[in-house]
C-alpha positions in Angstrom: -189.3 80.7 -99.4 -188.3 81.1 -103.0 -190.1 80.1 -106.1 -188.8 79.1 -109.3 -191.0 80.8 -112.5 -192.3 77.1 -113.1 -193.5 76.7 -109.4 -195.5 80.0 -109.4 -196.9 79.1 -112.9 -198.3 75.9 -111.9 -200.0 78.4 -109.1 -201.2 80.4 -111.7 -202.8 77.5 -113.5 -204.3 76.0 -110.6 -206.0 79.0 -109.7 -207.1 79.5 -113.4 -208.4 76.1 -113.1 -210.9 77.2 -110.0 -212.0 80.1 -111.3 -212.9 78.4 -115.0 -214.9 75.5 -112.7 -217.6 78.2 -111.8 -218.3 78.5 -115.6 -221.0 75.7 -116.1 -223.1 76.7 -113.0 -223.0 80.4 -114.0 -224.6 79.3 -117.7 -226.9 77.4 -115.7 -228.1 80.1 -114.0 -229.4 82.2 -117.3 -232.7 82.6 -117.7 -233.4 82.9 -121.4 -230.5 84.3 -122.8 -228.6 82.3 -125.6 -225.3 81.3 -126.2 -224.3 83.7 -128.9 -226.1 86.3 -126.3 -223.6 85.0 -123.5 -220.5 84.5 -125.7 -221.2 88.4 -127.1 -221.8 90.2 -123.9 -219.4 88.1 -121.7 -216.6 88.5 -124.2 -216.9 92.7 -123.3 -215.9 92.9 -120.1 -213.9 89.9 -120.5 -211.7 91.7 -123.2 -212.0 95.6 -120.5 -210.3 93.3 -117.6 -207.4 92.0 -119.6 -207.1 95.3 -121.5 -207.0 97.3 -118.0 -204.5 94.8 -116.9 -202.0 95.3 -119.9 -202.8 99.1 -119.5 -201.9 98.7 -115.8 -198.8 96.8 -116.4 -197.2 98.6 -119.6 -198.4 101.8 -119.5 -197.2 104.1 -122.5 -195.4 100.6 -123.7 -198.7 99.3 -124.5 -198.7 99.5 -127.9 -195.0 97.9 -128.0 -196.7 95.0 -126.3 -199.3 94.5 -129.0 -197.1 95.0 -131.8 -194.4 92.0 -130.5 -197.1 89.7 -129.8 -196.8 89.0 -134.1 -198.6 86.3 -136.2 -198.3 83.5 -133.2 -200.5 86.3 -131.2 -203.2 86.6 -134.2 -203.4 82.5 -134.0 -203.5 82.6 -130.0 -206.6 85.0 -130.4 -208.2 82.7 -133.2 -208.1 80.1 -130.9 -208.9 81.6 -127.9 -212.4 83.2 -129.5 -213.0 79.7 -131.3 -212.5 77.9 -127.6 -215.0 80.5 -125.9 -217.3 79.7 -128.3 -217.1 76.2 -128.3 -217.3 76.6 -124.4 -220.9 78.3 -124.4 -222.6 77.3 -127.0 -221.8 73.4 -126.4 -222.3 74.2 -122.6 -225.9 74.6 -123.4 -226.6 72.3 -125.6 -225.3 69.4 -123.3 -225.2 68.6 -119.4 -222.0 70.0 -116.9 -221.0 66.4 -116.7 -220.7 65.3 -120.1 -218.9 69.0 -120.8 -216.4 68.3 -117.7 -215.8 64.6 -119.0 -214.8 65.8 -122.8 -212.9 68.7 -121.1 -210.8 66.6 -119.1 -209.3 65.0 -122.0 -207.3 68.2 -122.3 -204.0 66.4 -120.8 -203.8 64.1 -123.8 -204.2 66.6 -126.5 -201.7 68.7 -124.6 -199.4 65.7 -124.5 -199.5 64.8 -128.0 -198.7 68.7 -129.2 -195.7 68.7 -126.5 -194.2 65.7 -127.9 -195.1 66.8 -132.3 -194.6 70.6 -132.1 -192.1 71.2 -128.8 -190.4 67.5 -129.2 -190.8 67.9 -125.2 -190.3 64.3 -123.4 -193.1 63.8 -121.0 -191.7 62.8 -117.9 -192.3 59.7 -116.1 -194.1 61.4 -113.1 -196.2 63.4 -115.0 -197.1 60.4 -117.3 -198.3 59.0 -114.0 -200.1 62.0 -113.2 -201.7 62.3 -116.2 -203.1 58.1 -116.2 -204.0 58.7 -112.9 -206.2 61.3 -113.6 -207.7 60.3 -116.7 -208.6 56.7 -114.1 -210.0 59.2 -111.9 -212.0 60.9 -114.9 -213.4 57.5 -116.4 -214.5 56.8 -113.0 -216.2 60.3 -112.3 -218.6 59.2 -115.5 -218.3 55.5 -116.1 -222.0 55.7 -116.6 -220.8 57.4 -120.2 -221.6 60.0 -121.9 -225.6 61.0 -122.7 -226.0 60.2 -126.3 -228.8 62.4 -126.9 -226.5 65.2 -126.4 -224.3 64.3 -129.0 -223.9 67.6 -131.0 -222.9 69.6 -127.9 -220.5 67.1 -127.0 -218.6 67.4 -130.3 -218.8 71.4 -130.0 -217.1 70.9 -126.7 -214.5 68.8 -127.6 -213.0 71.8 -129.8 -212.3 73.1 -126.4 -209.5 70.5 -125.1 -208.5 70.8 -128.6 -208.3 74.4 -128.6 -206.8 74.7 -125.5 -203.4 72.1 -126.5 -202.9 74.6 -129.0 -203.2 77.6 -127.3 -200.8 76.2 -124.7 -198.1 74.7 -127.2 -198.1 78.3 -128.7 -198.0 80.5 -125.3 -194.8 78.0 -124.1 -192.8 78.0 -127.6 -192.5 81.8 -127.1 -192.3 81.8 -123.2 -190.3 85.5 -124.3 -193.6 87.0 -125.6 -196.5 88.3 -122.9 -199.4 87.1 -124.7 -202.2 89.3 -123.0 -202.4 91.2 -125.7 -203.9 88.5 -127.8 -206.0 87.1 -125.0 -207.7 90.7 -124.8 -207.7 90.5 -128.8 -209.5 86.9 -128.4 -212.0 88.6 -126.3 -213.0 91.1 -129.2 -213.2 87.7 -131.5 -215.2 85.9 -129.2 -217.5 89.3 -128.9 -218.1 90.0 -132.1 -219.0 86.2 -132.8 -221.7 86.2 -130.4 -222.7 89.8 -131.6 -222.9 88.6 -135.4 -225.0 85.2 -135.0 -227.1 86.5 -132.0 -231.0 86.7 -133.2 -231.4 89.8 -131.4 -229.9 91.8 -128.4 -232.5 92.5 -126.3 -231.3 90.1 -122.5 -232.7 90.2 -119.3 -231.0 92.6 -116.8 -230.3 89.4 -114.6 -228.9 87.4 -117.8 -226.8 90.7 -118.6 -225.4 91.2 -115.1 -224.6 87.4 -115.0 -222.9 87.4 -118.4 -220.7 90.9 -117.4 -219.6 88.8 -114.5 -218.2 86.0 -116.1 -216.2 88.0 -118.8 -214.5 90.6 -116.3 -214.1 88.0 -112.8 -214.9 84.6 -113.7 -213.3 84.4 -117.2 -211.0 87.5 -117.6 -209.0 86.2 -114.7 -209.1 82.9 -115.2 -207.4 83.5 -118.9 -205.2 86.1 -117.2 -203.9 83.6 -114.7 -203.6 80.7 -117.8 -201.7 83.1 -120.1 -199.2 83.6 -117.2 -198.6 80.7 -116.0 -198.7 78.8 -120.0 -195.4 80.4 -120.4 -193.4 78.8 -117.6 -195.2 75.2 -117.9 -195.4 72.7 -120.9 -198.6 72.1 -122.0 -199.3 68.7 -121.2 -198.5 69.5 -117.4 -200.2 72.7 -117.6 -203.3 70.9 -118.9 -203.0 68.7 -115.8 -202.7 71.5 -113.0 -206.4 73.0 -115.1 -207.8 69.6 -114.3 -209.5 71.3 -111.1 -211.9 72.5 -113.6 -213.5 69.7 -114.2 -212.8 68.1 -110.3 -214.9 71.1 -108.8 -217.4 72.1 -111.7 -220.0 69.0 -110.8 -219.6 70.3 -107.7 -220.3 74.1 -108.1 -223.4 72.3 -110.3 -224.3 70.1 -107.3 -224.2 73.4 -105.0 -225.6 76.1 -107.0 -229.0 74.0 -109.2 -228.9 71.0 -107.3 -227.4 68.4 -109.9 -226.6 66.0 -107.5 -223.4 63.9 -108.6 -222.9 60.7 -107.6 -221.0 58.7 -104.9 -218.7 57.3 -108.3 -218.6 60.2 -109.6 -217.1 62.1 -106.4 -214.3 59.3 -105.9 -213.1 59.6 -109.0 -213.1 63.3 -108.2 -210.6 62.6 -105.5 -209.0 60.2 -107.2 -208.2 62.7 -109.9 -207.5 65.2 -106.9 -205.0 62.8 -105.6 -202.8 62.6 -108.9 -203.2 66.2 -109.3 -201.6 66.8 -105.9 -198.6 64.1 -106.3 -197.4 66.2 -109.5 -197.7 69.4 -107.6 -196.0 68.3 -104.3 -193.4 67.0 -107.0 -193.1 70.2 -108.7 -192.8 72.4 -104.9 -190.2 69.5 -103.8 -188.2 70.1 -107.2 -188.0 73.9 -106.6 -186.6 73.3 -103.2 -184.0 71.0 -104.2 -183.2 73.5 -107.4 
């Protein structure tokens, strides 16, 4: 069966999208360590995984690799370590739910810097996909967002923001690999958590948890977005990382028992659905190419 580069990016991104989902329940899982401790130690073997990957790839080219990735590379880092950020520290300040729910208005802000920055038209299907899910999203937390946690919602909404740009960028130079500056957003993102951290000392179970997320749950989870980002536009790449926020109350439900509701799991398949018709479409377009 062949596969067009689009088809296998939206594959990519999918996958990126389930292995991002187990963020929120991971967090949840620390016992007392902050979220400049978790954004510092993380961000190590986060930035070791996609370094061996380059290393792996490029070999003696390496530093070629690093050295084409230019200023667009710089900004891609900037935003990546401003994103991770974002990500933990308004993770624990605020519920799963309410970060899933500001997440998910990635899509919109992907749409809007397709249409300003790539003057990409947004298709009619995926226009439809990307209603339908935001229906399906409304629906997963029409009983709104908690109030109380109002300043870890706005940190989190620099995450959707952060990631429409970061998308827009990877896509305008499709010709550049960008793992170069996704490993250089690591470092960022590391030495952020090192500098405002109140001191170093973590538990050996917080530790182990945070080396996890930066080398398996998050290294390849960016790996598999930088990939795929260059073959997808962003505002339908945004849509295929909706399963992040579809299976992340459920990871929360399984893993500490925050049991979501029966609204909020049909608007999870409601969101499910729409995600599906666009990537049926997308398979169906690659066999007719």
């Amino acid at each position: 069966m062949k596969y067009n580069n689009e088809t296998l990016g939206a594959i990519a991104l999918i996958f990126a999208g389930i292995f991002l989902s187990f963020g929120g329940v991971i967090i949840k899982y620390m016992e007392s360590a902050s979220a400049w401790q978790v954004t510092g130690y993380r961000s190590i073997t986060f930035s070791l995984a996609i370094l061996l990957y380059i290393f792996l790839k490029y070999k003696k080219d390496t530093p070629k690799v690093f050295q084409k990735i230019g200023y667009n590379g710089i900004l891609v880092a900037v935003i990546l370590g401003f994103s991770n950020t974002c990500f933990v520290w308004g993770m624990s300040t605020t519920s799963v739910s309410n970060a899933v729910f500001i997440m998910s208005t990635g899509p919109l802000f992907a749409a809007v810097c397709s249409y300003f920055f790539l003057k990409r038209t947004i298709g009619r299907k995926t226009l439809i996909a990307i209603g339908g899910s935001m229906i399906g999203i409304s629906i997963m937390f029409s009983g709104g967002i908690e109030s109380t946690n109002y300043i870890g919602n706005i940190i989190i909404l620099g995450v959707p923001i952060a990631f429409a740009f970061q998308l827009t960028i990877l896509n305008f130079n499709s010709h550049i690999d960008f793992m170069p500056a996704t490993f250089l957003g690591g470092v960022f993102s590391s030495l952020i958590g090192f500098v405002f951290m109140s001191s170093l000392d973590i538990s050996t179970h917080d530790l182990l948890l945070c080396l996890f997320m930066g080398a398996f749950q998050v290294g390849i989870g960016f790996m598999l977005i930088t990939i795929g980002s260059r073959y997808i536009p962003p505002h339908r790449a945004a849509l295929f990382l909706l399963m992040e926020p579809v299976l992340a109350p459920i990871w929360a439900w399984l893993g500490v028992g925050e049991i979501p509701a029966a609204v909020e799991m049909l608007g999870g398949l409601v969101v499910l659905s729409f995600v599906s018709y666009k990537i049926i479409d997308q398979f169906k377009n690659t066999q007719n190419g």
